[in-house]
Each structure stands twice: as C-alpha cells, then as structure tokens.
C-alpha positions, -999 to 999 in steps of 0.1 A, spaced: -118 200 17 -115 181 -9 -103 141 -8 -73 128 -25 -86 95 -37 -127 91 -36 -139 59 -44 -172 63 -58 -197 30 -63 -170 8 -75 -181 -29 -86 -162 -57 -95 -166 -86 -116 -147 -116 -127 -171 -139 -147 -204 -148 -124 -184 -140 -95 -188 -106 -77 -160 -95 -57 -167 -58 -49 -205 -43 -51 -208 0 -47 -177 3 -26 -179 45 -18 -148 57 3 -124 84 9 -88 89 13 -76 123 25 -40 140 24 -15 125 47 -44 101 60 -34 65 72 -69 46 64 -65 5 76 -94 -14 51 -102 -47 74 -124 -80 64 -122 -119 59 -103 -138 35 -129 -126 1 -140 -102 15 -126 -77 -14 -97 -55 1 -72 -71 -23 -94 -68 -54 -103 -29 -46 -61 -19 -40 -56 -38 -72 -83 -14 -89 -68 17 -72 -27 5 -81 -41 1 -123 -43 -39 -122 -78 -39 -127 -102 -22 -143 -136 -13 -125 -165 -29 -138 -184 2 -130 -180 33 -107 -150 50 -111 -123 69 -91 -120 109 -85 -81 124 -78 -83 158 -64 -117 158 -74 -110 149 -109 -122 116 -128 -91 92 -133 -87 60 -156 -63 42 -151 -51 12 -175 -24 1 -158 0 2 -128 22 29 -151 -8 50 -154 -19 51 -114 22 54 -107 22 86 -133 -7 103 -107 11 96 -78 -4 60 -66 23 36 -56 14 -4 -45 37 -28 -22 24 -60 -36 25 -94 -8 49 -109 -31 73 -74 -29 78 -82 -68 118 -81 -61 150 -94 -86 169 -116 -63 194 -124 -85 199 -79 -86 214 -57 -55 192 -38 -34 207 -4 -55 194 -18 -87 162 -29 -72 151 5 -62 159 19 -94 148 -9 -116 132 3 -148 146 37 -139 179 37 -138 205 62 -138 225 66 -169 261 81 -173 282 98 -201 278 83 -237 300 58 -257 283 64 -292 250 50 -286 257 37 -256 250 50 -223 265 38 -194 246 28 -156 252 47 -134 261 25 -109 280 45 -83 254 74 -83 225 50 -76 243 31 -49 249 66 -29 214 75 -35 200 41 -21 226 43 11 207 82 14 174 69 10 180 38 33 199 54 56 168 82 58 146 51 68 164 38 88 173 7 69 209 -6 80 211 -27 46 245 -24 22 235 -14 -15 258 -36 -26 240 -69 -8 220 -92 -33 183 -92 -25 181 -129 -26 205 -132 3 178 -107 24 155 -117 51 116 -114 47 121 -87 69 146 -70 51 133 -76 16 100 -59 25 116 -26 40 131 -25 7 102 -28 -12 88 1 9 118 21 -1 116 16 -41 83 29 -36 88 59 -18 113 66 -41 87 73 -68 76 97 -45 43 88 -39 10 108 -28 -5 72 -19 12 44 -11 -9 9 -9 4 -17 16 -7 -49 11 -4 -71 44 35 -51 44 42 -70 80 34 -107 74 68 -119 70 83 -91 97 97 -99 133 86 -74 162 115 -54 155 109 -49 121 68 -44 121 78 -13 145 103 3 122 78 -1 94 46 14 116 69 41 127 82 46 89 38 49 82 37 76 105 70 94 91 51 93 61 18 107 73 42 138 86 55 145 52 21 146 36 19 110 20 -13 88 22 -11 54 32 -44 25 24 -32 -1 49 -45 -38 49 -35 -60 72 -46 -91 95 -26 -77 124 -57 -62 137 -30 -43 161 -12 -25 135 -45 -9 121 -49 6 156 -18 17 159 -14 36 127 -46 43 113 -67 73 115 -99 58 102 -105 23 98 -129 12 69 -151 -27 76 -153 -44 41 -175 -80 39 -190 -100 13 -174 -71 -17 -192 -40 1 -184 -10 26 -204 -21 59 -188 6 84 -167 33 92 -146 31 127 -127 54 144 -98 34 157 -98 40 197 -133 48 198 -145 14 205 -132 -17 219 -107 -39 197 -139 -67 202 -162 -43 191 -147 -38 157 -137 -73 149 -170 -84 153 -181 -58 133 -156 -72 109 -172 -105 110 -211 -96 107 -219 -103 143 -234 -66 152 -268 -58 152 -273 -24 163 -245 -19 185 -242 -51 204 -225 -85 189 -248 -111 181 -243 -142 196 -226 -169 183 
C-alpha cells in the first residue's frame, strides 16, 4: 500500500548549521505517528518543511506516491496538509467564529460591489463544528478572553475545518490541564477513525504512547529508530531518545 506522505532523504540547512541530514519516513492513512527527540534535535525544522515554511535543502517529499513542492503553507494546505503552530497563530482581538474562518470567510448577498460577511452563517457553523468536538466555547466569545486550553482546541478546530488529510501538531498540549490534554488525545483518535493522519510532537512522552501507532526517534537532525509504542518499556525508548542504547541495552551513564 502506498504511503500518504513519504519523506525521502530530506536535509536541512540554515547557513553552516545543519539541522536535518537524510531524514527517510512514512506516514500512512489515518496513522497517528508521535516524532520524539531533544531540544535540536530537528522535529520542529522537518514539520515546518512538511506545513510549506521551509524549503528542503535536498530530498524531497512523495504524496500518494507523487513528488510534491511545496512553496509555502498555501501550497501544502491546497494538498491537504494542515499545521497547528506552538504559538496557535490566533486574532485575539477577533471571536472564535471569525478565527476559524479567517481568510475564508463566508460572504452574503451583494450591495454593488460589496459583499457582505456572513456573520450569522459562520457563527452556526462554528457552534456545529465545536459542538462536534466537543468544545463547549460560545462563537460569540473573543479569543483573547480564552484560556491556553481553550485557545488551542480552537486552533485544532480551524484546522480541521480545512479538512485536512494530515494534520501537524506541534507540542498541541503544553499549555492544557488534564482535562483538556484528554479531550484533545481523544479528538486524535476521532480523527484517526475518520481517515485523517496525525504527525504528533510532543515532550509528554505519555501522550505519544497513548495515541500513536508508530513512534519515530529523531537526534542530532537524523532518523535513529523506529518504535512500536507498547512494545518496549517507556525507559527503553527514552533512552533511545537520548543516545544511551547500544545494542539493546542503555548504556550507562
């Protein structure tokens, strides 16, 4: 079967500074793949290649098989990549209903050359699509006056409603309570149900396990392992994360 996203010998370079060398991977259709390493490691640098922000210094990407380009976020957004950034990239001063459909909002019946916003057909389509989420949030409520809790579920739902085939999470439950980091794991798996892929980073080593169906070790800019997540021990992994395995047995410190 073919992959939905292959990753194939992707480098990166900014200056003298490499921050990704041959990176190979593989996402697969409604596959929740967790991408783990240090602080430098790369995971940020390759998403940002994969959402359009960067280009690859060399490799490339196959979708469906086919060789993709993309030049920025517009283009990897047109085939079906979507990217929650750490900062969410919300208006605060703009209601949650225009946030979801910023840059794509719904227009009304004509004055002359002027078209209208639609503002009471986009604020019962957000209270659908939050409601479907299970997001109790108003569409009427100002994003600034949000939690960090709140503000990232709806940063999850302005992506989704681009209707993604891959949706990149960039550390999505740093700023969430318990509560909330168990709505949004459970809103990954709803995902994975209706056929949507989901590239996961995220220092919570917990979430990875509890999501993810394959769990991919970055360090130093390269690919160092493939793990299945309950296959191993939780210490197992990390220290495979952190370059203290040789063979199968941590080195010690």
């Amino acid at each position: 079967m073919t992959a939905l996203l292959t990753v194939e010998e992707v480098s990166k370079s900014f200056g003298p500074v490499v921050a990704l060398r041959d990176v190979t991977m593989s996402i697969d259709e409604a596959e929740a793949v967790g991408l783990i390493g240090d602080n430098g490691a790369g995971k940020s640098t390759l998403i940002k290649i994969l959402s359009g922000v960067y280009p690859p210094s060399s490799g490339g990407l196959r979708l469906d098989g086919r060789t993709v380009e993309f030049h920025s976020p517009l283009d990897a957004r047109r085939a079906g990549i979507e990217m929650i950034y750490q900062d969410l990239a919300l208006c605060n001063d703009l209601d949650v209903s225009a946030n979801i459909f910023l840059g794509r909002e719904r227009r009304r019946r004509r004055y002359g050359f002027i078209r209208l916003l639609d503002r009471v057909g986009m604020a019962t389509e957000t209270a659908r699509i939050l409601e479907e989420l299970g997001i109790a949030i108003a569409p009427d409520r100002e994003v600034g006056s949000l939690s960090g809790g709140e503000r990232q579920m709806i940063a999850v739902a302005r992506a989704l409603q681009f209707q993604p085939r891959l949706l990149l999470m960039d550390e999505p439950t740093a700023a969430l309570s318990a509560e909330k980091i168990r709505v949004l794991l459970a809103l990954v798996d709803g995902l994975k149900n209706r056929g949507v892929s989901v590239l996961l980073i995220s220092h919570r080593f917990t979430d990875i396990l509890h999501v993810c169906d394959r769990i991919v070790v970055v360090r130093q800019g390269a690919v160092v392992g493939e793990i299945q997540p309950h296959a191993q021990s939780p210490e197992h992994t990390m220290a495979h994360m952190h370059g203290l395995m040789t063979g199968d047995r941590p080195i010690s410190a």
